[in-house]
C-alpha positions in Angstrom: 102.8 -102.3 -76.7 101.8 -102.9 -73.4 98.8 -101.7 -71.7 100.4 -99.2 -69.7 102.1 -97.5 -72.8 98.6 -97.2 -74.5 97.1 -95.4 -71.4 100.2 -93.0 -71.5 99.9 -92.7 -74.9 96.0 -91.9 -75.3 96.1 -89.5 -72.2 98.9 -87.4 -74.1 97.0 -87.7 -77.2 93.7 -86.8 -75.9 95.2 -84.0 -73.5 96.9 -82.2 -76.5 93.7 -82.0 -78.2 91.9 -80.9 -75.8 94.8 -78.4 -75.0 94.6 -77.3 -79.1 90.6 -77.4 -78.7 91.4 -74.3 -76.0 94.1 -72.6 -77.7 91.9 -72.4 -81.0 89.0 -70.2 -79.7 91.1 -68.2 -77.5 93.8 -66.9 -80.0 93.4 -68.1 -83.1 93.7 -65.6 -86.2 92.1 -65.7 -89.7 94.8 -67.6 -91.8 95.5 -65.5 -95.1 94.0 -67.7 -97.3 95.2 -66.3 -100.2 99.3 -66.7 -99.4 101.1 -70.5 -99.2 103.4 -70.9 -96.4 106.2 -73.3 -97.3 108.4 -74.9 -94.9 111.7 -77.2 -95.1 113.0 -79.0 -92.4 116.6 -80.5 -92.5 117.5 -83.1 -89.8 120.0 -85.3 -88.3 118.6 -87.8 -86.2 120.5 -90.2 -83.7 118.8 -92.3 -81.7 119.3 -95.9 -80.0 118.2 -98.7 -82.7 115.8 -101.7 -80.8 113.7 -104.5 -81.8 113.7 -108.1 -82.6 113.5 -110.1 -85.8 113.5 -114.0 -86.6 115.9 -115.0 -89.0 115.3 -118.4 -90.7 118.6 -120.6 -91.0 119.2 -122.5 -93.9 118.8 -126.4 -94.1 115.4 -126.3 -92.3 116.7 -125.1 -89.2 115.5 -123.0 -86.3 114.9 -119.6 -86.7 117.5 -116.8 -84.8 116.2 -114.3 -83.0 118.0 -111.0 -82.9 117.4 -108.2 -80.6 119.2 -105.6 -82.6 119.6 -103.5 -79.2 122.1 -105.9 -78.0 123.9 -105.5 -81.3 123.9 -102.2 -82.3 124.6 -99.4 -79.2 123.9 -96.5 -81.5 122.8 -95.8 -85.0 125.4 -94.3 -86.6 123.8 -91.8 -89.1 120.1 -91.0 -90.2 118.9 -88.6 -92.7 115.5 -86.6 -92.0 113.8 -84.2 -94.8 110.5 -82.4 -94.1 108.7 -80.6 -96.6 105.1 -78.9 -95.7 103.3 -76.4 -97.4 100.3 -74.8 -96.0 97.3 -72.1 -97.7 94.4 -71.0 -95.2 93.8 -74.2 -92.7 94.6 -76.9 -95.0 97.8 -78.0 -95.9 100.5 -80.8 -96.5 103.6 -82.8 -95.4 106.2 -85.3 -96.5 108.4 -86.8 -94.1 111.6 -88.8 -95.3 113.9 -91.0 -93.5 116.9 -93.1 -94.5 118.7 -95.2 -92.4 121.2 -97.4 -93.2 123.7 -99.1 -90.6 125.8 -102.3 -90.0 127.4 -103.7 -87.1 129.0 -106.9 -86.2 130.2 -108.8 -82.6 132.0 -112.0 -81.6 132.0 -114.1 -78.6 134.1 -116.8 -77.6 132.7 -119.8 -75.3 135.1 -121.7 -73.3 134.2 -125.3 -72.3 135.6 -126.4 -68.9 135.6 -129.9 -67.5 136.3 -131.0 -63.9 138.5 -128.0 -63.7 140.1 -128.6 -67.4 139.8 -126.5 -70.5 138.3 -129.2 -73.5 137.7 -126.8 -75.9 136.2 -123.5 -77.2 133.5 -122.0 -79.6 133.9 -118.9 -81.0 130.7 -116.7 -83.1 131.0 -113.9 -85.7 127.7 -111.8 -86.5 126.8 -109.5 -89.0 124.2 -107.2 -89.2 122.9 -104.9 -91.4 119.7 -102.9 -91.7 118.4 -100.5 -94.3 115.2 -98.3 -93.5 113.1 -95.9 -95.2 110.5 -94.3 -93.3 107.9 -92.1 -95.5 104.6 -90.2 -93.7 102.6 -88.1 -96.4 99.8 -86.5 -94.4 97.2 -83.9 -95.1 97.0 -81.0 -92.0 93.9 -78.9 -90.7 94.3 -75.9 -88.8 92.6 -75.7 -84.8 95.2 -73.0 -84.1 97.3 -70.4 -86.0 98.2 -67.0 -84.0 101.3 -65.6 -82.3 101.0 -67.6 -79.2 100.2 -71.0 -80.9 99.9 -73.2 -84.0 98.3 -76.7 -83.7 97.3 -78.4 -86.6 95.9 -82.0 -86.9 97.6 -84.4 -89.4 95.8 -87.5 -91.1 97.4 -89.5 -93.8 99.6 -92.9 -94.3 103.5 -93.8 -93.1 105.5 -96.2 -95.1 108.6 -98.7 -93.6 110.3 -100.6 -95.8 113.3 -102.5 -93.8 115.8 -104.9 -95.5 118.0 -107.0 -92.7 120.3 -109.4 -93.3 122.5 -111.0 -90.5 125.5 -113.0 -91.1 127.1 -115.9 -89.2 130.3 -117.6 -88.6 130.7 -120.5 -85.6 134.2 -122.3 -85.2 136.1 -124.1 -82.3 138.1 -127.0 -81.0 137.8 -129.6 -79.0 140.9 -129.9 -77.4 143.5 -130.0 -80.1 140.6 -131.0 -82.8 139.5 -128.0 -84.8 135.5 -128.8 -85.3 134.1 -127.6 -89.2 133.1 -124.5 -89.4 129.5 -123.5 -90.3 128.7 -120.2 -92.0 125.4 -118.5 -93.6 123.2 -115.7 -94.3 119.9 -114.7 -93.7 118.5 -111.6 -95.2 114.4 -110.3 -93.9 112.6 -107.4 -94.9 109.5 -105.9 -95.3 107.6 -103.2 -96.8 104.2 -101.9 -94.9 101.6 -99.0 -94.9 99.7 -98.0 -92.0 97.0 -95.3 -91.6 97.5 -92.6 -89.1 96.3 -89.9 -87.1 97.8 -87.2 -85.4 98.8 -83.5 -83.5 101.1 -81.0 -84.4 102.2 -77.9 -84.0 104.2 -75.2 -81.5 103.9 -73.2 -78.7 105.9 -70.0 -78.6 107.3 -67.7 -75.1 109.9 -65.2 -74.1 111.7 -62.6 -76.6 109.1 -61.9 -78.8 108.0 -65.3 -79.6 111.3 -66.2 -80.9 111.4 -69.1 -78.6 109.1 -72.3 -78.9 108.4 -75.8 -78.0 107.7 -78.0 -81.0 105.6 -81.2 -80.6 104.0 -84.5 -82.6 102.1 -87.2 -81.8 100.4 -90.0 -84.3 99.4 -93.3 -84.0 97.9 -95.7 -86.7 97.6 -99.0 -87.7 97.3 -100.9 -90.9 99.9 -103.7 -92.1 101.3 -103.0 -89.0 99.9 -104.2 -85.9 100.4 -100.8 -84.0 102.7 -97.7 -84.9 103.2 -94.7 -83.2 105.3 -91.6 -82.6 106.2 -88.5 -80.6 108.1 -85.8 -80.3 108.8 -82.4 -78.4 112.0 -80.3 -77.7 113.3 -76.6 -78.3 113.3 -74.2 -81.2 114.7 -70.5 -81.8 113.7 -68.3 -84.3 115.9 -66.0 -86.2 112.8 -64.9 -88.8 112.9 -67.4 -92.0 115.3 -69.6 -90.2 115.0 -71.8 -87.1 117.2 -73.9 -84.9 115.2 -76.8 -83.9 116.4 -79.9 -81.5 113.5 -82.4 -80.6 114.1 -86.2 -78.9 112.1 -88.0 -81.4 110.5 -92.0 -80.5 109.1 -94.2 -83.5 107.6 -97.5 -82.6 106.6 -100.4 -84.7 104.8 -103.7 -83.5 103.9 -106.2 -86.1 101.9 -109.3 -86.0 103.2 -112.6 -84.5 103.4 -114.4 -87.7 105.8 -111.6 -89.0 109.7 -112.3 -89.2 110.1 -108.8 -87.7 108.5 -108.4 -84.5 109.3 -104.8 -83.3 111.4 -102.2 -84.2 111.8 -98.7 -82.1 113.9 -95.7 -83.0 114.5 -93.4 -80.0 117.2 -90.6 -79.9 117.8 -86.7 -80.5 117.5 -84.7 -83.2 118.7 -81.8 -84.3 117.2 -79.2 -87.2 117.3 -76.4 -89.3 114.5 -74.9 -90.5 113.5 -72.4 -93.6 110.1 -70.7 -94.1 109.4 -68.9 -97.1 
């Protein structure tokens, strides 16, 4: 991430807790120790795919880099669950996310001399990426009242990623067909990373019924950096909300590692059931 990012990042990080550190004092109400609070969460996500990852060729070859931005315009479809359940101040929450997408593009190279066409090269790629994304964090209550809730998280987020990228390269040369060369390449990982975190709402107008949802972690581990935010609009019909967030997940890795970034950044959009 570059240095600029960070700042942005630690300023918002440190300016929601400090913003949760007044909240709590000021409104804050005696959680009912006694009672569990379960919520569910069901999500679509769709956000813009990024990142790059080195592909070793076969026979000893160069590696390929592919910037899966350039490849991919749009994830098609990602699943989000959210479970949490919460008793007093403590509590706890599993996040799921599948993804699983393919997409492929050709180009064609035309080769021009002195004015005259001698030939043309022509590439086929494949792509194809598999994700799971897995948090499992414990919460702690700073806020929990009519006006707000803030919470912070601590706990451990999981990627497992499985690419593979297929190629195909033909041509001529002039009236010559050249051979064709073909392979595959497939690259994944699976890391852990310790994080930290804020969470929680802010609720206005009608009652409370509106609110503005937010998260923010950061954490490192097998990955060189991760981090995450979110923040959007919810309404509140009692035991069931309408949520929509825009949601950005960042992954850097260390330079040694065939995958070298990965960012997920799109909207979301939620239902959600208390009990």
């Amino acid at each position: 991430m570059k240095a600029s990012a960070r700042t942005t990042l630690t300023r918002l990080a440190s300016f929601g807790l400090l913003a949760a550190a007044c909240v709590a004092p000021a409104h804050a109400q005696a959680p009912r120790d006694d009672e569990w609070r379960v919520t569910a969460v069901i999500y679509g996500w769709f956000p813009d795919i990024g990142g790059t990852t080195s592909f070793p060729t076969t026979g000893g070859g160069p590696s390929v880099d592919i910037d899966a931005s350039k490849i991919i315009d749009n994830l098609k479809f990602a699943f989000m669950g959210l479970l949490q359940a919460k008793k007093g101040r403590w509590g706890a929450f599993l996040d799921y996310d599948y993804v699983n997408v393919s997409a492929s593009k050709s180009a064609t190279q035309d080769f021009v001399f002195r004015g005259y066409p001698v030939g043309a090269a022509t590439a086929d790629l494949n792509y194809d990426l598999k994700g799971n994304v897995l948090t499992l964090a414990g919460l702690y209550g700073l806020a929990d009242s009519n006006e707000a809730i803030a919470d912070v998280l601590f706990g451990a987020r999981m990627l497992k990623l499985d690419q593979t990228l297929g190629w195909t390269f033909n041509g001529n040369l002039g009236l010559v067909p050249l051979p064709t060369r073909s392979g595959t390449s497939d690259v994944g990982l699976t890391n852990w990373d310790a994080i930290v975190g804020l969470k929680g709402r802010v609720r206005f107008g009608d009652g409370g019924r509106w609110y503005l949802p937010y998260y923010a972690d950061i954490g490192t581990g097998q990955s060189k950096l991760t981090w995450q935010l979110y923040g959007g609009l919810g309404y509140s019909f009692g035991n069931i909300e309408v949520v929509g967030v825009w949601r950005y997940l960042d992954y850097e890795f260390d330079s040694d590692s065939k995958v070298q970034s990965l960012t997920l950044n799109g909207p979301a959009l939620g239902i959600v059931f208390t009990w």
